[in-house]
C-alpha positions in Angstrom: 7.6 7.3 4.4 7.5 6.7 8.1 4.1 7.3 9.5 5.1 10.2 12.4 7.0 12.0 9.5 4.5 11.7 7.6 1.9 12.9 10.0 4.2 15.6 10.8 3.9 17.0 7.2 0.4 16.5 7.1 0.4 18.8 10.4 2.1 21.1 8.8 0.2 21.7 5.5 -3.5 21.0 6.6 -2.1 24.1 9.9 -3.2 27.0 8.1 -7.2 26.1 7.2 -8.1 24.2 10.8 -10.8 25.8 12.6 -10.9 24.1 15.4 -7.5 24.2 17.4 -8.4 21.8 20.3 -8.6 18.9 17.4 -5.2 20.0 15.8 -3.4 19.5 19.3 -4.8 16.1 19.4 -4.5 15.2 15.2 -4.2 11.7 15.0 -4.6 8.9 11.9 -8.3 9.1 13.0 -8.6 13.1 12.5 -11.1 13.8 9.9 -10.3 17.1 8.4 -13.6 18.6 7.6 -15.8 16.9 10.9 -12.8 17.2 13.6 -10.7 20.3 12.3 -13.6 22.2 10.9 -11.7 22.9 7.1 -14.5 23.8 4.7 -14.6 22.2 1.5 -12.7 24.6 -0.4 -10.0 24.8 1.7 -9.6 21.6 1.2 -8.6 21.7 -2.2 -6.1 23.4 -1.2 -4.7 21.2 1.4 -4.1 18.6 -1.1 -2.9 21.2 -3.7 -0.1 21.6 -1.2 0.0 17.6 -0.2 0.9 17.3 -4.3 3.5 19.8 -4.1 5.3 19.1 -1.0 5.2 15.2 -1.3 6.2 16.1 -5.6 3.2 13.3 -6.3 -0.6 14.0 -8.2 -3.6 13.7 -7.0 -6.6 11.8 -9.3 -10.1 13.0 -8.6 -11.3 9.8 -7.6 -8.5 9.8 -4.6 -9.3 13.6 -3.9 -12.6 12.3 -2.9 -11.9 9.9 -0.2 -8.7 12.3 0.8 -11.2 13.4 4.1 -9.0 12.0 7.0 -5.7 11.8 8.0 -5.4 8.2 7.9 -7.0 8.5 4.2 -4.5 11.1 3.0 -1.1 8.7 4.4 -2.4 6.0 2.3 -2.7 7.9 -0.9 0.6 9.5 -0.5 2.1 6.8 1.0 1.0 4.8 -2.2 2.0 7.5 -4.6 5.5 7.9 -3.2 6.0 4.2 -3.4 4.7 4.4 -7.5 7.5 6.6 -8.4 
């Protein structure tokens, strides 16, 4: 998927658990979701609950654990889409 569509979904799902709006404006591949956008560790969960249902892909465990950035999460789906 291209990157600024993907990063444009990402936006979109990670949107609704960000505590810190000032990083969200600026989201980049660097963005790490719990340091920069402040998204406490359940809420992420359920970022990449909805990462596996948009994208239609699954999550392991061991990828759930390095899923902290943005740049972390392209690669895993990125990877997943290109598995199917």
């Amino acid at each position: 998927m291209e990157k600024v569509q993907l990063i444009t979904k990402l936006k979109t799902i990670v949107q609704p658990y960000i505590q810190d709006e000032e990083a969200f404006k600026n989201l980049t591949e660097e963005t790490d979701f719990v340091k920069d956008l402040k998204i406490n560790s359940a809420n992420l969960v359920d970022v990449i609950l909805d990462v596996e249902e948009v994208f239609d892909i699954r999550i392991e465990n061991d990828e759930m654990e390095k899923m902290l950035s943005v740049k972390a999460a392209m690669d895993i789906v990125n990877a997943k889409l290109e598995a199917k």
